[in-house]
N, C-alpha and C positions, 0 to 999 in steps of 0.2 A: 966389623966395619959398619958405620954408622949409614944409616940411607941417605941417596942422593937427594937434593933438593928437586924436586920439580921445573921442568923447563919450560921456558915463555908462555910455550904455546899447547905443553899442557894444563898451567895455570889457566890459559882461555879455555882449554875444553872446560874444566871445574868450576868456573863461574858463570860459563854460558848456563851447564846443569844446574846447577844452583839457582839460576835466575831463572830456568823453567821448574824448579820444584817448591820454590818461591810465587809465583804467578798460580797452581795450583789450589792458592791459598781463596783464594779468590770465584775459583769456580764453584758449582753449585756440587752440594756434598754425594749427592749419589753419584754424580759422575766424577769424581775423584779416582778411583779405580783404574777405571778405564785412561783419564789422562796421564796415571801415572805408569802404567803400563805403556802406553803412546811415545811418552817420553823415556824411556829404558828399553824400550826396543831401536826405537829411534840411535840410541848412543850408543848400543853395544850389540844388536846382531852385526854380524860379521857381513851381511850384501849392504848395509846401511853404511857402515864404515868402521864398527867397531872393530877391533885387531888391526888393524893398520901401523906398519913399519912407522918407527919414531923418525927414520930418519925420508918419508916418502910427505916434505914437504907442498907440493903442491896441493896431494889429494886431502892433505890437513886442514890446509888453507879455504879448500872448495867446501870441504866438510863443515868448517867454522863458518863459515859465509852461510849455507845451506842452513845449517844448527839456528842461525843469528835469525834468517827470517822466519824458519818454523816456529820457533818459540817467540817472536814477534807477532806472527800471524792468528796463530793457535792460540799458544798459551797468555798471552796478556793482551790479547783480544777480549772486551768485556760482551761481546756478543757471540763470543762461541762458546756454548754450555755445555754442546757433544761432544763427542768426538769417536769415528768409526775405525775400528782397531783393523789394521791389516792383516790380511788371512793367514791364520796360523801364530800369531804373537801371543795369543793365550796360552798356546801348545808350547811354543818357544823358549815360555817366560815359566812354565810348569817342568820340563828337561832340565832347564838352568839351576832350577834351587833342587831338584831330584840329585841334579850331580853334585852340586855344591853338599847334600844329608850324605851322599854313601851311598841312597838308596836309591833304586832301579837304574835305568839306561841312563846314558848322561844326553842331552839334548844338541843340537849344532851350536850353538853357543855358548856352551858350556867348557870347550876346549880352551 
């Protein structure tokens, strides 16, 4: 069975991302890192809103909204060159590819 195509409003999740890993391009190279981390915890831990039911349109809707100004704000801001990682998303984002090798514990967002 061939894969489904992608629907409306996961096309907008993937080009909102796109357009913050796009804006990235722009900031200064040490901090690279760190907003790429920003922006992948942002979209995929699970209290941000990652995992979220496909069919639990509102919280989509708020998410997209929310997504739209972050990466507005942050990321294609030419005046924001930091950016202060939320506590634990180093840890988060270290579990995540742990589970994704096989190896050690798997992380909370790794499910």
């Amino acid at each position: 069975m061939p894969p489904r195509a992608p629907t409306p409003a996961q096309r907008e999740v993937f080009a909102l991302y796109r357009r913050g890993l796009r804006a990235l391009r722009n900031k200064p190279e040490a901090s690279r890192p760190s907003f790429l981390l920003y922006l992948r915890h942002a979209f995929r831990h699970p209290s941000l809103g990652g995992g979220l039911r496909k069919r639990d349109f509102s919280a989509i809707e708020y998410m997209l909204r929310r997504g739209e100004r972050m990466v507005s704000e942050v990321f294609e801001d030419v005046g924001v060159k930091r950016v202060g990682l939320p506590r634990g998303a180093a840890e988060w984002w270290e579990g995540v590819v742990r589970g994704r090798s096989g190896g050690g514990e798997e992380g909370e967002g790794a499910k």
